[in-house]
Backbone as JSON, one array per atom type, in Angstrom:
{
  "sequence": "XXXXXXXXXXXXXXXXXXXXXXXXXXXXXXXXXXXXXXXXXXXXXXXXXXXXXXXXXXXXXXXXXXXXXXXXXXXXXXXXXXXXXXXXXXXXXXXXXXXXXXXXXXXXXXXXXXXXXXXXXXXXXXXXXXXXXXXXXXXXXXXXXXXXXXXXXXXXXXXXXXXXXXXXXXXXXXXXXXXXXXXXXXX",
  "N": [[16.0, -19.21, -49.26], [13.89, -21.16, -50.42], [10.3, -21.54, -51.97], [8.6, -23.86, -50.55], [9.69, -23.78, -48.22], [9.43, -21.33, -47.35], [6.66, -21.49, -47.11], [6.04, -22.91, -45.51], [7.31, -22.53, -43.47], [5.21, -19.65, -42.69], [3.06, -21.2, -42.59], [3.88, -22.7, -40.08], [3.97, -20.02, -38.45], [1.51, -18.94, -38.42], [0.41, -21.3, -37.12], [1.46, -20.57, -34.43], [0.66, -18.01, -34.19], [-2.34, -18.31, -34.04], [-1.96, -20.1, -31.89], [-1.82, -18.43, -29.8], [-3.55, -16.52, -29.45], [-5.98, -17.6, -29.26], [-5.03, -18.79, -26.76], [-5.1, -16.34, -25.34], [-7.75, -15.89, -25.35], [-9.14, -18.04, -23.62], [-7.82, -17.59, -21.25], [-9.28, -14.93, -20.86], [-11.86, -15.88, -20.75], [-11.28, -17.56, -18.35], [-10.98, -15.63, -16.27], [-12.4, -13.54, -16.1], [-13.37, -10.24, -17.39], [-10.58, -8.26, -18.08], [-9.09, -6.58, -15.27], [-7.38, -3.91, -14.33], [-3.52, -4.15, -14.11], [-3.59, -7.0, -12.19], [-1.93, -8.52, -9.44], [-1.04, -10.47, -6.99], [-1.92, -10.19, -3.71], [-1.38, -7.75, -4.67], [-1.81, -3.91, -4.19], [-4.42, -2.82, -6.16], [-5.56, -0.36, -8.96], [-7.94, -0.11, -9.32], [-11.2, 0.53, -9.12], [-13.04, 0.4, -6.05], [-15.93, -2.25, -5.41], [-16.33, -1.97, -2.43], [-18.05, -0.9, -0.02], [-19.89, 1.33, -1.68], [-21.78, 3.32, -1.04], [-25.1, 4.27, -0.92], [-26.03, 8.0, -2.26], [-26.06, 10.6, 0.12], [-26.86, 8.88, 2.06], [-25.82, 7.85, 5.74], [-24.34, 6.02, 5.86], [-22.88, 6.85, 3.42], [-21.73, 9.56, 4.19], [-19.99, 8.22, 6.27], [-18.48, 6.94, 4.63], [-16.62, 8.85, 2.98], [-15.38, 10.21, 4.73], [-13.58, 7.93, 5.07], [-12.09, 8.16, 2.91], [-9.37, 8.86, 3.1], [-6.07, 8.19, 2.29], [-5.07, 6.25, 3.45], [-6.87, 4.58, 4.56], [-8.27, 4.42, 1.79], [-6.73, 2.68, 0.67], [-6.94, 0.36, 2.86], [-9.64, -0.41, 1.58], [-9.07, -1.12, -0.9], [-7.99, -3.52, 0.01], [-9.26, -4.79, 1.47], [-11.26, -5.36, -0.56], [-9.86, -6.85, -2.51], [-9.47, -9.53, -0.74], [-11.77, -10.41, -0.74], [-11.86, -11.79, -3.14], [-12.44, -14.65, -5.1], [-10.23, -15.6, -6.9], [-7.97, -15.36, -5.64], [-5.14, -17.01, -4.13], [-5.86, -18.72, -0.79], [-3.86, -17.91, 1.27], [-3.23, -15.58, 0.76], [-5.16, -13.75, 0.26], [-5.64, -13.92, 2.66], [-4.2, -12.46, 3.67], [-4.38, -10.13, 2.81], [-7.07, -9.66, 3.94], [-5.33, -8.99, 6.55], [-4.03, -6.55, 6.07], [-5.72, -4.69, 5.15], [-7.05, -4.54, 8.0], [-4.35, -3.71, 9.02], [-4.11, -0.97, 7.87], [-6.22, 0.28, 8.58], [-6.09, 0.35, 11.57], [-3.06, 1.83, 11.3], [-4.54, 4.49, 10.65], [-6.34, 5.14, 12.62], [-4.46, 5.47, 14.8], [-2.65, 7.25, 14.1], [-4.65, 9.44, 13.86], [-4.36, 9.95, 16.25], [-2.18, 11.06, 16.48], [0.4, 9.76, 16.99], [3.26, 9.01, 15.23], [3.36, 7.09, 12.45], [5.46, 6.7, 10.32], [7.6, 5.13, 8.9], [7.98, 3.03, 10.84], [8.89, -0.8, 12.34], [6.96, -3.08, 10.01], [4.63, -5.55, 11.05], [3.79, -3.08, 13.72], [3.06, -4.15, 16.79], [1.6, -1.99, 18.72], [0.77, -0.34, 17.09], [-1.53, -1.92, 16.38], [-2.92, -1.84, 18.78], [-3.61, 0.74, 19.16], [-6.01, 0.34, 17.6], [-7.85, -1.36, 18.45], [-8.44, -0.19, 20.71], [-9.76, 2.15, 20.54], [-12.15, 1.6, 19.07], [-13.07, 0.06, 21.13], [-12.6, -3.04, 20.79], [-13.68, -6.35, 20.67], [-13.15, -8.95, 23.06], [-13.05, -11.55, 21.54], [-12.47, -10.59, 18.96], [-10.15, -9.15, 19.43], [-8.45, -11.13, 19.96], [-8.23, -12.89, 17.39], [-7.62, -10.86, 15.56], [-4.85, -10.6, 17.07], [-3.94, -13.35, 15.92], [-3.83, -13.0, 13.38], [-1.96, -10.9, 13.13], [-0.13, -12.22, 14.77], [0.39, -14.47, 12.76], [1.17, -13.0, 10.02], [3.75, -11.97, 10.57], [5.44, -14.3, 10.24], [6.67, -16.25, 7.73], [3.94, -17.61, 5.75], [3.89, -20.17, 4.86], [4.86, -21.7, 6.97], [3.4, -21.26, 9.38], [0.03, -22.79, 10.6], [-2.96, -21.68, 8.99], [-4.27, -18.82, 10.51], [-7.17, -18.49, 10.32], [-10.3, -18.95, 8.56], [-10.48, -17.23, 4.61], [-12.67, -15.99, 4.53], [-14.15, -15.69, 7.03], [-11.65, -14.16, 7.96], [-12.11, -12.21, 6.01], [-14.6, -10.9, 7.21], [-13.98, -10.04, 9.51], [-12.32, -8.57, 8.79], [-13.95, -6.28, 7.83], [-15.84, -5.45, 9.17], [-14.28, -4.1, 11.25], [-12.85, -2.1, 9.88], [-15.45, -0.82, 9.05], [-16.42, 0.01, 11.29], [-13.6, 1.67, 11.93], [-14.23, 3.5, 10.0], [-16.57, 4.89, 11.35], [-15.7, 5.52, 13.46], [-13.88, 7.38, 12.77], [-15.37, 9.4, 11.75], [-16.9, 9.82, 13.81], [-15.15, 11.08, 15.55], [-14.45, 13.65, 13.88], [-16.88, 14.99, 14.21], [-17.05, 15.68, 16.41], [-18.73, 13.63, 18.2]],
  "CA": [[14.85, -20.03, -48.94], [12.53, -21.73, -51.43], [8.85, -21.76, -52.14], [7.93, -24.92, -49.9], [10.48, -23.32, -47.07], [8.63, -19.94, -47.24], [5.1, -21.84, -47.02], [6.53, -24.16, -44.32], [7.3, -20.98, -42.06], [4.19, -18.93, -42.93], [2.28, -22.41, -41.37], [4.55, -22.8, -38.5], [4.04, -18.61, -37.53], [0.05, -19.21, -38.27], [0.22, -21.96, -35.99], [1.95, -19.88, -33.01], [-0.35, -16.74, -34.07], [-3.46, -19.24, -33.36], [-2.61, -21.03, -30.27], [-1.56, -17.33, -28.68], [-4.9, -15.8, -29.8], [-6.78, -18.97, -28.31], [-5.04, -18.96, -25.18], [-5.82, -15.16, -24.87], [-9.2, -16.19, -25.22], [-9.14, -18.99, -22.65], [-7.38, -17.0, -20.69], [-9.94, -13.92, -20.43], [-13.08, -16.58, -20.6], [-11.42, -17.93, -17.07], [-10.3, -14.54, -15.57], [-13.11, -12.74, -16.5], [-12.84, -9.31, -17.81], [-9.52, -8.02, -17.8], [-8.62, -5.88, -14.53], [-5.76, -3.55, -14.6], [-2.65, -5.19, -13.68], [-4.32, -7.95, -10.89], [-0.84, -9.33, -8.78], [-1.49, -11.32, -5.77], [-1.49, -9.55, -2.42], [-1.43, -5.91, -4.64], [-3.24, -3.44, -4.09], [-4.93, -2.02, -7.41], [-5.79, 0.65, -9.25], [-9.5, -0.83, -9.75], [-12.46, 1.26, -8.75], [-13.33, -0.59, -5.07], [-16.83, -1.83, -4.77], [-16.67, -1.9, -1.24], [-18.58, 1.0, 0.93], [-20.17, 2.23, -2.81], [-23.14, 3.84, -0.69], [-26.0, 5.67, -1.95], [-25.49, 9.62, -2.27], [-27.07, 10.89, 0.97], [-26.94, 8.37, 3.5], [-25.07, 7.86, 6.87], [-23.13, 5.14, 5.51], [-21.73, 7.79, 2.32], [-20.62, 10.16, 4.8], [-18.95, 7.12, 6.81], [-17.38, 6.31, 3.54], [-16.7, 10.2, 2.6], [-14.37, 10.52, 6.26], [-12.81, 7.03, 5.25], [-11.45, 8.51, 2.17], [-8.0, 9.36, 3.27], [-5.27, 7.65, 1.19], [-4.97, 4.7, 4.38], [-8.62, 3.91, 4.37], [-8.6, 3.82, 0.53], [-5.91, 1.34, 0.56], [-7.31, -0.28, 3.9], [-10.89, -0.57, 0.92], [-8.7, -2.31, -2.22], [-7.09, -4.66, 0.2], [-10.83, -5.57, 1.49], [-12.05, -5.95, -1.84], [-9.45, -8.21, -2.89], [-9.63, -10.79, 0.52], [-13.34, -11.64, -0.85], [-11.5, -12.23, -4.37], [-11.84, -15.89, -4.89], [-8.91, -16.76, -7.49], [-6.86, -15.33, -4.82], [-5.08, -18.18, -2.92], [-6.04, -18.57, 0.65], [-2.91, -16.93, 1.88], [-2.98, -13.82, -0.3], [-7.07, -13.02, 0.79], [-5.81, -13.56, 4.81], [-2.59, -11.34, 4.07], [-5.48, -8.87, 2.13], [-7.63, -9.05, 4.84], [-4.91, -8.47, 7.65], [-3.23, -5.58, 5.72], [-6.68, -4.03, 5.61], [-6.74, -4.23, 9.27], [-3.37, -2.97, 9.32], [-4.39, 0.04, 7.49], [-6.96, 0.8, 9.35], [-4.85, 0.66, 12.55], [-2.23, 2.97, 11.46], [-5.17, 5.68, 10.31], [-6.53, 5.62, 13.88], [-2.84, 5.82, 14.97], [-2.13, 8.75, 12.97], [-4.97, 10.43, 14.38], [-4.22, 10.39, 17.71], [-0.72, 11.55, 16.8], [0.91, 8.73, 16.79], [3.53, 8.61, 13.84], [3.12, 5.97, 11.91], [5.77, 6.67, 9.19], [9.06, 4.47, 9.31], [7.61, 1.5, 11.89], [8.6, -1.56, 11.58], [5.71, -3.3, 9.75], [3.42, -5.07, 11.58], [3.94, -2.44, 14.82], [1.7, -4.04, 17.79], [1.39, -0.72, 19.15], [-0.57, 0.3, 16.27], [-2.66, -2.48, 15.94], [-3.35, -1.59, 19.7], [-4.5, 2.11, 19.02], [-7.01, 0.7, 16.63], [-8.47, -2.21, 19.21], [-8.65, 0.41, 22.18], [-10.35, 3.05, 19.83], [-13.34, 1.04, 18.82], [-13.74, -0.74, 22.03], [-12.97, -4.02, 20.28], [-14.25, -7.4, 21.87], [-12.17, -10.55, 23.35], [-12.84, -12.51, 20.64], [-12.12, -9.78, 17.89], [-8.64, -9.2, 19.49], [-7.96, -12.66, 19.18], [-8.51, -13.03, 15.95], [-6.41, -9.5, 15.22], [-3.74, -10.9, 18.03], [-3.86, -14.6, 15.44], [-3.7, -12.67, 11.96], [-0.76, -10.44, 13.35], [1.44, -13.83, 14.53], [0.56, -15.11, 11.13], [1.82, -12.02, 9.31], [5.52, -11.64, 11.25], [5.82, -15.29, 9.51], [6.4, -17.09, 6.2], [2.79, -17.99, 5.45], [3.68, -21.34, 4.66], [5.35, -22.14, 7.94], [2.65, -21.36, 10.39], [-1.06, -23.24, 9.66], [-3.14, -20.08, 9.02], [-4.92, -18.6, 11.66], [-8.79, -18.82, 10.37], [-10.43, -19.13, 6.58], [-10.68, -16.49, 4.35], [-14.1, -16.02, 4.84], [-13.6, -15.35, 8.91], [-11.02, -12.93, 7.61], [-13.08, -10.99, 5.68], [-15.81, -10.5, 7.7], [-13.01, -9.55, 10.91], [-11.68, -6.9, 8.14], [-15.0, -5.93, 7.08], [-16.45, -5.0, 10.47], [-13.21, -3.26, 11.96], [-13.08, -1.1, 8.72], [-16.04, 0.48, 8.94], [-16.05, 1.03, 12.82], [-12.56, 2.63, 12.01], [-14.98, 4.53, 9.62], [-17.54, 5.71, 12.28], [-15.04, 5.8, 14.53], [-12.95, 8.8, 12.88], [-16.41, 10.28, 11.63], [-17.48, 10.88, 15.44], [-13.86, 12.13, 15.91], [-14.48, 14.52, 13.18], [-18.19, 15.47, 14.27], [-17.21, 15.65, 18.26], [-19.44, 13.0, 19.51]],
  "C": [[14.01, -20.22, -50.2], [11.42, -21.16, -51.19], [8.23, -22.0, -50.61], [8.5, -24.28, -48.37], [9.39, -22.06, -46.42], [7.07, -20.67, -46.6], [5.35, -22.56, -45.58], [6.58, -22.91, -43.21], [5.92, -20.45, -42.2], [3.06, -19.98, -42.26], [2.7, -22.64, -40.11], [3.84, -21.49, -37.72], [2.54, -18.63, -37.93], [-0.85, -19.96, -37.25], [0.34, -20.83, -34.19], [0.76, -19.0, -33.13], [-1.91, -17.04, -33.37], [-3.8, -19.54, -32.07], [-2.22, -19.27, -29.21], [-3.09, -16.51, -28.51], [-5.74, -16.71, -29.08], [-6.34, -18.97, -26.66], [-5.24, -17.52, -24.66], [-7.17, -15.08, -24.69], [-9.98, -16.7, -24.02], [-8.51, -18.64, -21.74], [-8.32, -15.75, -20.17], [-11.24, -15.01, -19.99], [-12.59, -17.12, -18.67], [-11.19, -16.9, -16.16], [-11.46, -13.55, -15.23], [-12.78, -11.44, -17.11], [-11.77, -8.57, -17.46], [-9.57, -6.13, -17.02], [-7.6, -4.88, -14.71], [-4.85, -4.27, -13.78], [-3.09, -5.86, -11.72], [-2.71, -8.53, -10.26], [-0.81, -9.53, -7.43], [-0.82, -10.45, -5.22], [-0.71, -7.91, -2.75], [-2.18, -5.13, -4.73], [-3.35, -2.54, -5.65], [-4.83, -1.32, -7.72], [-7.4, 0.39, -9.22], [-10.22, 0.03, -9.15], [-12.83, 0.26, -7.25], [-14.93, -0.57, -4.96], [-16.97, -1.87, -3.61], [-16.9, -0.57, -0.73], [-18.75, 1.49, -0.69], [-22.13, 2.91, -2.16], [-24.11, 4.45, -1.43], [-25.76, 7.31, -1.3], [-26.47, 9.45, -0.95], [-27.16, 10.14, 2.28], [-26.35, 8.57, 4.45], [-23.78, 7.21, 5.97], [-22.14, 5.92, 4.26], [-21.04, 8.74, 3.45], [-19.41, 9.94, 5.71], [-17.82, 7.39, 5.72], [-16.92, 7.81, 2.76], [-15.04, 10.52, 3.31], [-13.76, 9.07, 5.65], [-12.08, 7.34, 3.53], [-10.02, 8.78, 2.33], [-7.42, 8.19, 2.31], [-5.17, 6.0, 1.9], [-6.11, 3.79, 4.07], [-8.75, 3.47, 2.99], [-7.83, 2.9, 0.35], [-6.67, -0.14, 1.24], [-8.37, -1.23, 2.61], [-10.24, -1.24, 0.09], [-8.3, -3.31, -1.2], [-8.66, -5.41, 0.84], [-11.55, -6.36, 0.5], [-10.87, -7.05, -2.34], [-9.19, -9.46, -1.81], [-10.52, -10.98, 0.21], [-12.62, -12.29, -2.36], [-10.98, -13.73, -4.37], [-10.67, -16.88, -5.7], [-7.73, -16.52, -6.87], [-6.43, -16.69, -4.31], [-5.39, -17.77, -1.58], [-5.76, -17.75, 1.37], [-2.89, -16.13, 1.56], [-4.19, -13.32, 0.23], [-6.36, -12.79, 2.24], [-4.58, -12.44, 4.32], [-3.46, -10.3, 3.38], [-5.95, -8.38, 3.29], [-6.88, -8.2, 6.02], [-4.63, -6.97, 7.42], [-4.74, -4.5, 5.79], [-6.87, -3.44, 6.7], [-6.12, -3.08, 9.29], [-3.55, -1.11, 8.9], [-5.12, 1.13, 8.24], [-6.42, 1.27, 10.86], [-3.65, 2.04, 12.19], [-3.36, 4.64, 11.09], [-5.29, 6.21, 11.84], [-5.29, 5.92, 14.71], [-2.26, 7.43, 14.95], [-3.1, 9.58, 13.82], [-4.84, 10.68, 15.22], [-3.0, 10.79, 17.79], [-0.08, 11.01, 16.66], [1.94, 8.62, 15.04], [3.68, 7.18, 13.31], [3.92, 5.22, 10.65], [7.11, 5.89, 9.5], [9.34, 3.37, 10.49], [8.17, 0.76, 11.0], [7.0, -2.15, 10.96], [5.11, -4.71, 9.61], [3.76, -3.92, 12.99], [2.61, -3.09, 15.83], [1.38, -2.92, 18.81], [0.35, -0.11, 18.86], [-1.08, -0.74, 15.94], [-3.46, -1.99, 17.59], [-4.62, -0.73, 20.09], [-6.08, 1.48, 18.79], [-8.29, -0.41, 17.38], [-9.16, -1.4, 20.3], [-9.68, 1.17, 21.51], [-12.03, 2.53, 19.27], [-13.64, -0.17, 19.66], [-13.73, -2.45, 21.38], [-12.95, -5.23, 21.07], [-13.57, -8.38, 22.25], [-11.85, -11.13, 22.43], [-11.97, -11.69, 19.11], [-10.34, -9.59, 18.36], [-7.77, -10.97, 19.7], [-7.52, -13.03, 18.22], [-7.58, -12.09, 15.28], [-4.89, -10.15, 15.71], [-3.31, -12.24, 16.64], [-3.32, -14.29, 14.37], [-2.02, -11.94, 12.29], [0.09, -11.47, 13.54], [1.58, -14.14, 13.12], [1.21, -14.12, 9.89], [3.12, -12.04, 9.71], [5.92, -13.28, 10.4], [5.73, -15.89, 8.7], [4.94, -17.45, 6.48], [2.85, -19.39, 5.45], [4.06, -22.25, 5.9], [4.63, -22.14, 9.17], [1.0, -21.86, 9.52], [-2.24, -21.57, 9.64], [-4.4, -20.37, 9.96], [-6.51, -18.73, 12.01], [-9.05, -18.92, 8.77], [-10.71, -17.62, 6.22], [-11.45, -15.61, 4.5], [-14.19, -15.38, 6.14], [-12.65, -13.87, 8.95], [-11.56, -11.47, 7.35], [-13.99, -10.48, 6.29], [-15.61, -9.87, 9.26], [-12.56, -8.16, 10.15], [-12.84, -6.24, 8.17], [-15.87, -4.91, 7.95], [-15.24, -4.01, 11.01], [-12.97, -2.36, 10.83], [-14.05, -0.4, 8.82], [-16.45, 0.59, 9.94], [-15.19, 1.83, 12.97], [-13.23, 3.51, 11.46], [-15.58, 5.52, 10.19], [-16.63, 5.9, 13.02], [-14.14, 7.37, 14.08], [-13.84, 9.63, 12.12], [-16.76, 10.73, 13.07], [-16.43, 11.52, 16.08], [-14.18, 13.47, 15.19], [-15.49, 15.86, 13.58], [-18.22, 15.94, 16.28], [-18.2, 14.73, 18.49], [-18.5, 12.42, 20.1]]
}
């Protein structure tokens, strides 16, 4: 190789070095600060803020008893169904799996194994409806997200908006909370 050859490469691999550095740029500027590995409809490693109570209250020792390994899952898959660069379908399959989580905890406690179901089991979404007294409309909505889970996402229209989701996970999460704190406490 020549001179002009040598200089000719050394501009070409300046170029590439540029536009990769730029689109890492433009890439964090739209992402925001870089997560540990973020992959649609997984659950994290991320710190969850959901349920970050203050020391001392009711609601920390809620969130104390919802520590088990289910519940903490049940909590990343919450926190990523409000996550809005999720698509649609990935937040409702967040929120349901939340649910679902929650369901097999209360499951579990009543004995119920929970290990080697298929998965969704309406059995154990059952437990977790009967257990916190949940309302017509709320098993609806549970009954809607479960059809929509047993099938391709893209093949059924989805069952409510994200939004509706979250706020169906959000509520049945931390009644499963109180609910296996007053197990714990005998009321």
């Amino acid at each position: 190789m020549d001179n002009q050859q040598l200089e000719q490469l050394a501009v070409v691999i300046a170029i590439l070095a540029g536009a990769a550095v730029l689109g890492l740029i433009v890439g964090r500027l739209i992402r925001g600060p870089r997560q540990s590995g973020v992959v649609e409809g997984q659950v994290t490693d991320r710190k969850s803020p959901v349920g970050e109570p203050q020391p001392g209250t009711l609601r920390s020792e809620i969130v104390d008893k919802g520590n088990s390994r289910r519940m903490a899952v049940s909590r990343d898959y919450l926190r990523d169904s409000r996550r809005g660069e999720l698509s649609s379908s990935t937040r409702l399959k967040c929120a349901w799996e939340s649910i679902y989580f929650c369901c097999c905890e209360v499951a579990a406690g009543r004995g119920r194994g929970v290990d080697g179901l298929e998965h969704p089991d309406g059995n154990i979404v059952e437990h977790l409806l009967r257990a916190i007294s949940a309302s017509s409309n709320e098993r609806l909505q549970v009954e809607a997200l479960f059809r929509w889970s047993l099938q391709p996402q893209a093949l059924l229209p989805e069952p409510c908006s994200p939004e509706d989701a979250y706020a169906l996970a959000e509520s049945l999460h931390t009644r499963t909370v109180a609910f296996l704190l007053s197990i714990e406490s005998g009321v």
